[in-house]
N, C-alpha and C positions, 0 to 999 in steps of 0.2 A: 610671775612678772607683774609689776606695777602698771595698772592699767585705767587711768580715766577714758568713757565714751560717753559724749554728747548727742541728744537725740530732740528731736521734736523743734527744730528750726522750719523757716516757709516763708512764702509770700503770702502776706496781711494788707487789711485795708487799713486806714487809719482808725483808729477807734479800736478795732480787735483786740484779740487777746492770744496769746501765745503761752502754751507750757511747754519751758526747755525741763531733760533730765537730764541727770548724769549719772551713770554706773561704775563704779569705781571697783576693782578687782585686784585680789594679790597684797592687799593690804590691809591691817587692823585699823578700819574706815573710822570706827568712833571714835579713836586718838586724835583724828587729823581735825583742825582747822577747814573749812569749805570755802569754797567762793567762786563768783561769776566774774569774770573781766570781758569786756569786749574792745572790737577793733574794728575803727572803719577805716576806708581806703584814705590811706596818705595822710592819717592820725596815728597816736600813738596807743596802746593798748590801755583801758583805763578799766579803773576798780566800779562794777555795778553795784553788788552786795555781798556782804560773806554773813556767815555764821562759825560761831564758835563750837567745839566740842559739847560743850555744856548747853548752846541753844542760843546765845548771844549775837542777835543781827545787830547789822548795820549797811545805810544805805549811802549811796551819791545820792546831794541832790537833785540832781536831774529826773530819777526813776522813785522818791522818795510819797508813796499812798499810791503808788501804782503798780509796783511790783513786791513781789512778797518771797520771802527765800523761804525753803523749808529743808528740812532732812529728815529722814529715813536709816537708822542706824539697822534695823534689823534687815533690811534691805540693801544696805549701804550703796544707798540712795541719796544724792539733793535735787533739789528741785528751783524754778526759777519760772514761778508766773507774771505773767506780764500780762496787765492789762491798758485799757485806754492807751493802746501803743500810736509810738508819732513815726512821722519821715524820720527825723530824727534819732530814732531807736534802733536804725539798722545798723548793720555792723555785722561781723563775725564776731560771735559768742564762746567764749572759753569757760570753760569746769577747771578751776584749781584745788588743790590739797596743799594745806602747810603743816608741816609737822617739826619744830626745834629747825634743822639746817634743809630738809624736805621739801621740796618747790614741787611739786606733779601737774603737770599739763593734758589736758586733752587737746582732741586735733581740732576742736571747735564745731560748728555748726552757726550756720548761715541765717539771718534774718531779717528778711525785708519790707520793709514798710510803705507802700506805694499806692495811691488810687489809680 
């Protein structure tokens, strides 16, 4: 079974820093395409950063010297740190996979930005 899980979401002060992961199961991980989306309430779901199979980021500008993607193929693992985080940055955090017609979702994880 095809399985993303999102982990390491929290309440932050402003300035902090947060590491999301994602674990990804039941699939040949290296093929896929990665990425982060998030969603805050009563917005639409928007693209934070992906990486490509081969290692090719890309960021929004909004998170762009702040946040850093990485992956873990042996682990099939990504990752998503965030630093100098704002109000702003909160949202529910998604883990995707693309693979050719392959959309994969996790169930997200939560992240809040508040003093």
């Amino acid at each position: 079974q095809v399985r993303l899980v999102e982990s390491g979401g929290g309440l932050v002060q402003p300035g902090e820093s947060l590491r999301l992961s994602c674990a990804a199961s039941g699939m040949i991980f290296r093929i896929y395409d990665m990425g982060w989306y998030r969603q805050a309430p009563g917005q639409e779901r928007e693209l934070v950063a992906t990486i490509t199979r081969h290692g090719t980021t890309k960021y929004a500008d909004s998170v762009k010297g702040r946040f850093t993607i990485s992956r873990d193929n042996a682990k099939n693992a990504v990752y998503l740190q965030m630093n100098s985080l704002k109000p702003e940055d909160t949202a529910a955090y998604y883990c995707n996979a693309h693979f050719g017609s392959a959309d994969i979702w996790g169930q997200g994880t939560q992240v809040t930005v508040s003093s």
